[in-house]
C-alpha positions as CSV (number, residue, x, y, z in Angstrom):
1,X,-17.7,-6.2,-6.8
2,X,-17.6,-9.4,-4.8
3,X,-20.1,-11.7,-3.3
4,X,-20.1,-11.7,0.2
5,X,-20.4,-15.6,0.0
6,X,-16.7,-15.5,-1.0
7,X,-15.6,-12.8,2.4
8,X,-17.8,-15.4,4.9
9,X,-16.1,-18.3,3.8
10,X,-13.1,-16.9,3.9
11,X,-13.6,-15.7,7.7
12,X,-15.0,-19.0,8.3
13,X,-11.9,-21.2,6.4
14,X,-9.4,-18.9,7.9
15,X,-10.6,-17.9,11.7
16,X,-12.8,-20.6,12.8
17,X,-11.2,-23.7,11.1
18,X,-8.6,-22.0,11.6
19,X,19.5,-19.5,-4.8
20,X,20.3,-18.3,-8.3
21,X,21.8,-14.6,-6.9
22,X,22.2,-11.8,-9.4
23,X,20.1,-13.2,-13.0
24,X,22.5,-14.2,-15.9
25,X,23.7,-12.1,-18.4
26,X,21.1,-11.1,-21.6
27,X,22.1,-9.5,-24.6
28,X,20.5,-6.1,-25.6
29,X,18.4,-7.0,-28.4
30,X,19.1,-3.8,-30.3
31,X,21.9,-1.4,-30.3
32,X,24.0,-2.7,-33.6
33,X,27.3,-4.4,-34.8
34,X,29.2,-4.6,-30.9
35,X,26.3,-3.9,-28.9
36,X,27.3,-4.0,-25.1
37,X,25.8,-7.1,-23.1
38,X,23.4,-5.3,-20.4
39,X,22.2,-7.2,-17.6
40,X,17.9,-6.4,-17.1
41,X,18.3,-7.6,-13.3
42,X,21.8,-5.6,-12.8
43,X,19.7,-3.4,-10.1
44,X,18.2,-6.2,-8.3
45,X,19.1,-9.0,-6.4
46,X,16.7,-12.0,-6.2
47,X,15.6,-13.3,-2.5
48,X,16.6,-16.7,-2.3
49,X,16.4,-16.6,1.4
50,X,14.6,-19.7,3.4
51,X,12.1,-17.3,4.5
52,X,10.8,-16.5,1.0
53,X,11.2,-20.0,-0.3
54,X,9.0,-21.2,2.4
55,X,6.6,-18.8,1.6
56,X,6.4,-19.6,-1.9
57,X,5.9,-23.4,-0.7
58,X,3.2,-22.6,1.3
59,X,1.5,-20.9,-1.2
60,X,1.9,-24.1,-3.7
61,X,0.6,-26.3,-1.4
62,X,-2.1,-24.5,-0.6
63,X,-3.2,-24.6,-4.3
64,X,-1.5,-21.3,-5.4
65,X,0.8,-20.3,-8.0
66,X,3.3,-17.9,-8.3
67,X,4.4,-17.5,-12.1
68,X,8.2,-18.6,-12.8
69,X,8.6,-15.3,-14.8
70,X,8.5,-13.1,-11.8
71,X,10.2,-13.4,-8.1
72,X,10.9,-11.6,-5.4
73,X,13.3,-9.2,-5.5
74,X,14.8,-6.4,-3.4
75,X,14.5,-3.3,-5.4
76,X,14.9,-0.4,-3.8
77,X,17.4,0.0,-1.2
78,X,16.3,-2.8,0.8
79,X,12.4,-3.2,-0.1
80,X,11.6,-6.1,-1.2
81,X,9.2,-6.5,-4.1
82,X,8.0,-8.2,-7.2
83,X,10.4,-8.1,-10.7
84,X,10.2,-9.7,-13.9
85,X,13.1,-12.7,-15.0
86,X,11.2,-13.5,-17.9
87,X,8.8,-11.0,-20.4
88,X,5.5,-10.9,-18.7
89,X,2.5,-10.4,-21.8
90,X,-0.3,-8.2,-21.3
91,X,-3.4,-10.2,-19.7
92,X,-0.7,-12.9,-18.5
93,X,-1.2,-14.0,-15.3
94,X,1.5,-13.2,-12.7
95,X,0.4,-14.7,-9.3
96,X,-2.9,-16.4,-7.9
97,X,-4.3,-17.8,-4.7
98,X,-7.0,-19.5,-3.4
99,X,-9.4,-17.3,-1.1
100,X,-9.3,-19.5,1.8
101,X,-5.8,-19.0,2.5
102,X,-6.3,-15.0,2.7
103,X,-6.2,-13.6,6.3
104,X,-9.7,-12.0,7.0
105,X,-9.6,-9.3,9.2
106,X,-13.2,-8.1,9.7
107,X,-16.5,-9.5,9.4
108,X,-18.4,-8.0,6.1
109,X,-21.6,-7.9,8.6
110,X,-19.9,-5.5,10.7
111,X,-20.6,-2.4,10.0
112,X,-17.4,0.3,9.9
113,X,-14.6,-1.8,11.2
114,X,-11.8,0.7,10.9
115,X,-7.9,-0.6,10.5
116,X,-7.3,-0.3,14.1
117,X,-10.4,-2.6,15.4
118,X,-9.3,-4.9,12.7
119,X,-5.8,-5.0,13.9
120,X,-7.4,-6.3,17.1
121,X,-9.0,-8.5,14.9
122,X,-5.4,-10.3,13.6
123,X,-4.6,-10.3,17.3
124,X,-7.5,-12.3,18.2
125,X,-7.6,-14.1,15.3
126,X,-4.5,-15.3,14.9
127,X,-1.8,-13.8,17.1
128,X,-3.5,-15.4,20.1
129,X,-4.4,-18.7,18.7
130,X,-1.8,-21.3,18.1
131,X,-3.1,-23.4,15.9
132,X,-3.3,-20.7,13.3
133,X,-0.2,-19.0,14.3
134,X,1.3,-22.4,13.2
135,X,-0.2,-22.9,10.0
136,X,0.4,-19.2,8.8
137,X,3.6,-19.1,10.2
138,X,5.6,-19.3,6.5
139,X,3.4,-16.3,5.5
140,X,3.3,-14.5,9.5
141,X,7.5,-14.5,9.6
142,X,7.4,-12.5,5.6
143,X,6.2,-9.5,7.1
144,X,8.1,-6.5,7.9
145,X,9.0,-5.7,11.5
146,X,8.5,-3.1,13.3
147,X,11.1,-0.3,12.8
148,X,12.7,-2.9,10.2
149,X,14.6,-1.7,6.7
150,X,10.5,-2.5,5.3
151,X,9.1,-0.2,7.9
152,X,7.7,3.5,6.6
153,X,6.0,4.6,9.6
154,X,2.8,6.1,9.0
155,X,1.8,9.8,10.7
156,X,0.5,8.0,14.1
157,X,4.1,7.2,14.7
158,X,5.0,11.3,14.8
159,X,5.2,12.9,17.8
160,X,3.1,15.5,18.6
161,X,5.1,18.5,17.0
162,X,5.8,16.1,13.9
163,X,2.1,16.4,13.4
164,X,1.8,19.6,14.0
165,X,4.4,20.6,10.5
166,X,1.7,18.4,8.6
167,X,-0.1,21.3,8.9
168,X,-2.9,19.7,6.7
169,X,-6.2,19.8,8.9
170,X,-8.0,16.5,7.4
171,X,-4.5,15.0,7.8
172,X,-3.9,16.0,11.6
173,X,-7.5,15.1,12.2
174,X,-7.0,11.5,10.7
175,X,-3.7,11.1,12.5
176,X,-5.2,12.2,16.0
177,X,-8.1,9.6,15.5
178,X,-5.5,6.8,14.8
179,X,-4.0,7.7,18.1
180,X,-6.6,8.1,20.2
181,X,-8.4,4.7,18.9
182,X,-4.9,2.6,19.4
183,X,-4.9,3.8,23.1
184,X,-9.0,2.6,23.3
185,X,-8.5,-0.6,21.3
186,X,-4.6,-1.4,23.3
187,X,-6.7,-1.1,26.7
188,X,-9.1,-2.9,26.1
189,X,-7.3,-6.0,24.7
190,X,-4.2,-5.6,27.7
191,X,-1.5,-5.4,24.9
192,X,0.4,-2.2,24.8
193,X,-0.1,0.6,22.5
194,X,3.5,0.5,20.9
195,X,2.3,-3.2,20.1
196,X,-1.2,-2.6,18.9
197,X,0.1,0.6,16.7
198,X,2.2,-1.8,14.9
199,X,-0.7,-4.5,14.3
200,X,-2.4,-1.5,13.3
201,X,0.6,-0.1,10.6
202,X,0.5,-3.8,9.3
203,X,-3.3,-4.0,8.7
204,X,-3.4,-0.5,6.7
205,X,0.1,-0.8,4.9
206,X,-0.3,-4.9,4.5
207,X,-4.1,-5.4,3.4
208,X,-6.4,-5.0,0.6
209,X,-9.7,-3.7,1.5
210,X,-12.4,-4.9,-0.8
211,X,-15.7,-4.0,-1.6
212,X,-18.7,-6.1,-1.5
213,X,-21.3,-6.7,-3.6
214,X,-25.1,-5.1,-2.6
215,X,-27.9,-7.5,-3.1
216,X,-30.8,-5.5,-1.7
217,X,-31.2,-1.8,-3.6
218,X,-30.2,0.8,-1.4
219,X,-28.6,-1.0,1.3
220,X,-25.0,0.2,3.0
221,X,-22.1,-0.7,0.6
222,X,-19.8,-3.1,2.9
223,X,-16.4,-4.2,2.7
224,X,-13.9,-6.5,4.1
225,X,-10.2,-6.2,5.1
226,X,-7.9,-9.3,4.0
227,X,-4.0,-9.9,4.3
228,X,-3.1,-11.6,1.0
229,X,0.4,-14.0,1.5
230,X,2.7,-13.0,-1.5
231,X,0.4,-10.2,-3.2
232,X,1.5,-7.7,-0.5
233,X,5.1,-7.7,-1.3
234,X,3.6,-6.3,-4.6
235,X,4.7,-2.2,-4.6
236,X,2.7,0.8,-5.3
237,X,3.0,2.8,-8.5
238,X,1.0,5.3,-9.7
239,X,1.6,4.1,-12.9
240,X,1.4,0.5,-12.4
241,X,1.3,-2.5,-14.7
242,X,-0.4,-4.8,-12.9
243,X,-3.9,-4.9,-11.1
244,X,-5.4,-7.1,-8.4
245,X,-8.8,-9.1,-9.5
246,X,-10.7,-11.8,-8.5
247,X,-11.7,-14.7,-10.3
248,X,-15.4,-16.5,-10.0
249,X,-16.4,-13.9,-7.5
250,X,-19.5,-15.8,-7.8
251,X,-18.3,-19.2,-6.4
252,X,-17.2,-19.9,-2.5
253,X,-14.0,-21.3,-3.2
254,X,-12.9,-18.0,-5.7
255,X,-9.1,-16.9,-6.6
256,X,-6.8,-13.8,-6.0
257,X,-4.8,-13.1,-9.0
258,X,-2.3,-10.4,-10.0
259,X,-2.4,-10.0,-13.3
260,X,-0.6,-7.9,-16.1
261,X,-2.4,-4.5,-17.6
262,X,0.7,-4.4,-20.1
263,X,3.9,-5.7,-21.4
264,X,6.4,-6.0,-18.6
265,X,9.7,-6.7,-19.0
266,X,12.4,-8.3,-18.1
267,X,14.2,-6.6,-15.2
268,X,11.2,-4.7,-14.6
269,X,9.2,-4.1,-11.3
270,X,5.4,-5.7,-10.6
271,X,3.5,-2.7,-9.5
272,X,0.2,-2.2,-8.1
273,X,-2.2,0.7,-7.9
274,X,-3.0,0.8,-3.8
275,X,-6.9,1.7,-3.6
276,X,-7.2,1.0,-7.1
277,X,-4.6,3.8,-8.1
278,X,-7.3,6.2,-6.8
279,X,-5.7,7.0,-3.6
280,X,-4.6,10.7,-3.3
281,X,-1.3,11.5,-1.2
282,X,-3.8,11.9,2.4
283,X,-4.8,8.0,1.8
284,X,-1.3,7.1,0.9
285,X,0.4,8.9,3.5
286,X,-2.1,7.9,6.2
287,X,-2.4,4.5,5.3
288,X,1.4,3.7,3.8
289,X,3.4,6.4,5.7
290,X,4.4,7.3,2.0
291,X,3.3,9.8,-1.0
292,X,4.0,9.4,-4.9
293,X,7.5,11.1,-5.5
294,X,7.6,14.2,-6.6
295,X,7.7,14.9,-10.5
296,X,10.1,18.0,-9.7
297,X,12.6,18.9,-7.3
298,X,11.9,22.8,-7.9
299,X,8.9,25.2,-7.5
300,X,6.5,25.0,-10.9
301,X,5.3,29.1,-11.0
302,X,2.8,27.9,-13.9
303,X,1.5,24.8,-12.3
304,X,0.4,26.8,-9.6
305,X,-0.6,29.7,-11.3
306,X,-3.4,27.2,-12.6
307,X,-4.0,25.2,-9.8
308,X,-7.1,22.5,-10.0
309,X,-9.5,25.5,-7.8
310,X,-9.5,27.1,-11.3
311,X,-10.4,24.3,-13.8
312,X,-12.0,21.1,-13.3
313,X,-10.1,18.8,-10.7
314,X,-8.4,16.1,-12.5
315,X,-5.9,13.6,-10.4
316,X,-6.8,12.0,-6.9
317,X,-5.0,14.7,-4.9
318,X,-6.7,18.0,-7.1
319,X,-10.3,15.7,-6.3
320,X,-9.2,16.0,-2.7
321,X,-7.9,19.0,-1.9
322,X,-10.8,20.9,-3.8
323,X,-13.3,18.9,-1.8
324,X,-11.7,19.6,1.5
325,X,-11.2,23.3,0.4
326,X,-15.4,23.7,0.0
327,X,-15.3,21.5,3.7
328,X,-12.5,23.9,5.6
329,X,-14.5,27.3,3.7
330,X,-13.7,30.4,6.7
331,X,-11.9,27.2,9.1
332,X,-8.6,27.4,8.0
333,X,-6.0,29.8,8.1
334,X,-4.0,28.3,4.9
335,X,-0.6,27.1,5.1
336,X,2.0,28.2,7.4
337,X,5.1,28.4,4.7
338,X,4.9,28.7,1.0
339,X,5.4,26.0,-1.5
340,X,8.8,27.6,-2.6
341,X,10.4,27.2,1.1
342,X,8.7,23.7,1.6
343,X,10.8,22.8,-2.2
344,X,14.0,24.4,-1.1
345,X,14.1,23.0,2.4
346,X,13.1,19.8,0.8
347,X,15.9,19.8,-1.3
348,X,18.8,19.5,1.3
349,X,17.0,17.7,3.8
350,X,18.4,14.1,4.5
351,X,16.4,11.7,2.1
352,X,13.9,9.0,3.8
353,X,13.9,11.7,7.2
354,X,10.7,12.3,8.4
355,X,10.8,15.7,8.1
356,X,11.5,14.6,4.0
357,X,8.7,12.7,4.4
358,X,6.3,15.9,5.8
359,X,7.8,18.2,3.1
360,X,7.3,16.1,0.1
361,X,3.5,15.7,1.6
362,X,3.0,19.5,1.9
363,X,4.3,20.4,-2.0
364,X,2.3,17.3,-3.1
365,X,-0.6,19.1,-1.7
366,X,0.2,22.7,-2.1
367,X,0.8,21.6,-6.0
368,X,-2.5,20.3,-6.3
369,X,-4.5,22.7,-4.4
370,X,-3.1,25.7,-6.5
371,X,-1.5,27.0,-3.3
372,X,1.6,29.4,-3.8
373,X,2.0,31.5,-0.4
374,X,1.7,31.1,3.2
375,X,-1.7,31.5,4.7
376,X,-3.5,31.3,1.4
């Protein structure tokens, strides 16, 4: 938990005061007499672009410091994200940053500041004010664009019959909420709603929303929502190897760090739990515009068979979809196609399609909540 000393002074320090291409060559260090020469980085290319080098500059002038073992990267198609050059050991810091050069997007006094009225907030804050626009301009010009080769659109981008397949009531209910809040917020600032539902996909996809300490006993938990330069380039896993923390939470002038929960090595990718890896596949999808990948491509009979409805729940999406099976009780109808159709059609449709994207939701879902047919 963190003081809410540290969030203040970050609002108050950062709103009012406002070329080595592919690695070299390593030798596999088993594999016997005429072992092969692999490269650990042959999958990924290193960004040595001006963009990222200014970035990292930034950072080090601000007091930061981004370990030489581990650089941007682009690692999946063409996501950028963090890998290893060197071994990184367990405990080993990977990346850390003072506070006061984190972007706060809400005020921890405010009481339930959802991610759209704090997208208004980085409009406000620092959209519209030059001064800061100039000094966060190395870290402002990193971020993905809208509809760009980093952009997974999140559900509020569907069109109506798009959210409709979700099918998912808590999901479609979320969605609808987005929407209709964009259109409130966008009026009320005079920017349009295309513009503010990208500010919007930046502050859920980009930010980490942390928690606040509670000094008085039985007071409202808070929290705060911060763009971090650097650390959001970091990718989700739900097996990840490295975890976000904060050192002397206690102090004013604290630090972010990234730092490794294992052995990573060389070649491999920095990853992250998003929401502490407790997210289940409505946060993920809703806030990320993605869901974990699928363990299997075809139906699992026995999995669903014993679905979590039957035994205790035990993963984030089983926790979910029993508790919103005891809120929907006599509400619902069930799903509209079975889990088998949803795998098949998922199967030959085009990869990365947004109608991938809905399928691979639904199974994630239907897996977890036991569910085999339609309209159970």
């Amino acid at each position: 938990m963190v003081s809410s000393s540290i969030i203040i002074m970050m609002i108050l320090a950062s709103v009012l005061n406002g070329s080595e291409g592919f690695a070299a060559t390593k030798t596999a260090k088993s594999g016997g007499f005429g072992a092969k020469k692999v490269d650990p980085m042959a999958t990924h290319r290193l960004d040595n672009s001006l963009e990222t080098m200014k970035l990292v500059e930034f950072i080090n002038n601000a007091g930061g410091k981004c370990n030489e073992k581990a650089k941007i990267a682009s690692v999946k198609n063409a996501m950028r994200g963090l890998v290893c050059t060197k071994d990184i050991k367990k405990g080993e810091t990977i990346c850390s940053l003072p506070s006061s050069i984190a972007l706060a997007l809400s005020d921890p006094n405010a009481e339930d500041v959802d991610v759209v009225e704090a997208a208004g907030n980085y409009l406000d804050w620092y959209l519209n004010n030059a001064e800061r626009m100039e000094y966060f301009e190395p870290y402002l010009s990193s971020l993905p664009t809208d509809g760009g080769d980093e952009f997974s659109p999140t559900p509020d981008y569907f069109s109506m019959e798009e959210i409709a397949e979700l099918e998912f009531p808590k999901m479609i209910e979320k969605t609808m909420s987005r929407i209709e809040k964009i259109s409130e917020v966008a009026k009320a600032k005079g920017v349009s709603e295309e513009d503010l539902r990208y500010y919007a996909w930046l502050t859920s996809s980009r930010s980490f929303n942390i928690r606040l300490s509670i000094e008085d006993e039985g007071a409202k938990a808070k929290s705060v929502r911060v763009l971090v330069p650097f650390f959001d380039m970091i990718n989700h896993s739900p097996s990840s190897n490295a975890e976000f923390d904060i050192l002397d939470p206690e102090l004013d002038d604290s630090t972010f760090v990234i730092r490794a929960k294992r052995n990573i090595r060389e070649g491999q990718e920095v990853t992250i739990g998003y929401g502490s890896g407790g997210f289940s596949s409505l946060d993920l999808f809703g806030e990320y515009g993605f869901v974990d990948p699928l363990d299997k491509m075809e139906s699992d009979e026995k999995n669903v068979k014993k679905g979590p409805l039957q035994r205790k729940p035990v993963t984030p999406d089983e926790r979910m979809m029993a508790k919103e099976e005891e809120r929907m009780k006599g509400n619902w109808d069930g799903w509209q196609t079975t889990l088998e159709d949803d795998v098949k059609e998922f199967i030959d449709c085009e990869p990365g399609s947004t109608r991938a994207r809905i399928l691979e939701f639904r199974v994630k879902l239907k897996r977890a909540g036991g569910w085999e047919g339609a309209g159970e």
